[in-house]
N, C-alpha and C positions, 0 to 999 in steps of 0.2 A: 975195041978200045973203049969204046963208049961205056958198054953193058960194064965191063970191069971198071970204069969211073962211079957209075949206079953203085953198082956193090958196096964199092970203099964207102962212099955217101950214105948210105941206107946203114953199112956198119957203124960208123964213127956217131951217128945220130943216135943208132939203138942204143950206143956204148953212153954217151953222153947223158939219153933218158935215163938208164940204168944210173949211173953215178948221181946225177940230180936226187931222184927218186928218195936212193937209198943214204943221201943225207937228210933230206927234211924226216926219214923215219929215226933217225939218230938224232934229232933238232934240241937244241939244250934250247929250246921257247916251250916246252911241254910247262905244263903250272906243277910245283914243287909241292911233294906232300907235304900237308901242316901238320902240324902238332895238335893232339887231341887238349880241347880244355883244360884249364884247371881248376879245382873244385870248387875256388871263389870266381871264377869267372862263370862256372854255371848258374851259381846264387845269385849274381848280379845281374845274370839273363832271366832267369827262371824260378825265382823262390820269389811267387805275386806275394806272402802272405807276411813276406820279412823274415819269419822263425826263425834261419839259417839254417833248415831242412829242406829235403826237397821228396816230395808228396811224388803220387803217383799221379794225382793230379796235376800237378804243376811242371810236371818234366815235357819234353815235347822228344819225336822223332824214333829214334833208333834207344834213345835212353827208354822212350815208355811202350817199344816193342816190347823191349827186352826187360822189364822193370823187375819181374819177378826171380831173374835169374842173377841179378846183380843185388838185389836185394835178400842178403847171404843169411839174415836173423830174422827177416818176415816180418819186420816192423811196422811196415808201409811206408821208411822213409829210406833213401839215401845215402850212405856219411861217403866221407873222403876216404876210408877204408878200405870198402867197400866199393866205392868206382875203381882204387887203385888196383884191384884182386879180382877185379871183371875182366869177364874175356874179352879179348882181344880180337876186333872185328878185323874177317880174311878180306884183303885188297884184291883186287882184279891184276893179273898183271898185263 
């Protein structure tokens, strides 16, 4: 009688972990992907020299990893064209 009280206990706890668990992996509190810049929000973060271009100098992160591949006429600057017809960084899922 006993041992079969253990079991049901030992089940209903594993069952309970289980279901716990596998809501916090479902949790809608993950952070919401945002929205990539927009071209006057980069200029007012990142254009030190006013011009309302943005330098290869003046860019920061993943924009001046990548500057040469987004920079489509090899200008040495930026336009909003030109960020819009940039590839598209792959998320992790």
């Amino acid at each position: 009688m006993m041992n079969k009280v253990c079991r049901t206990v030992v089940f209903v706890f594993g069952v309970s972990l289980f279901m716990v668990n596998s809501s916090f992996g479902q949790s809608g509190n993950r952070p919401e992907r945002k929205e990539p810049p927009t071209f006057e929000e980069l200029l007012k973060k990142m254009d030190a020299d006013e011009d309302g271009q943005l330098s290869a100098k003046e860019v920061k992160g993943p924009l001046k990893e990548h500057f040469s591949k987004i920079d489509a006429n090899e200008d040495g600057f930026l336009t909003e064209k030109e960020l819009e017809e940039a590839p598209k960084p792959k998320h992790k899922n």
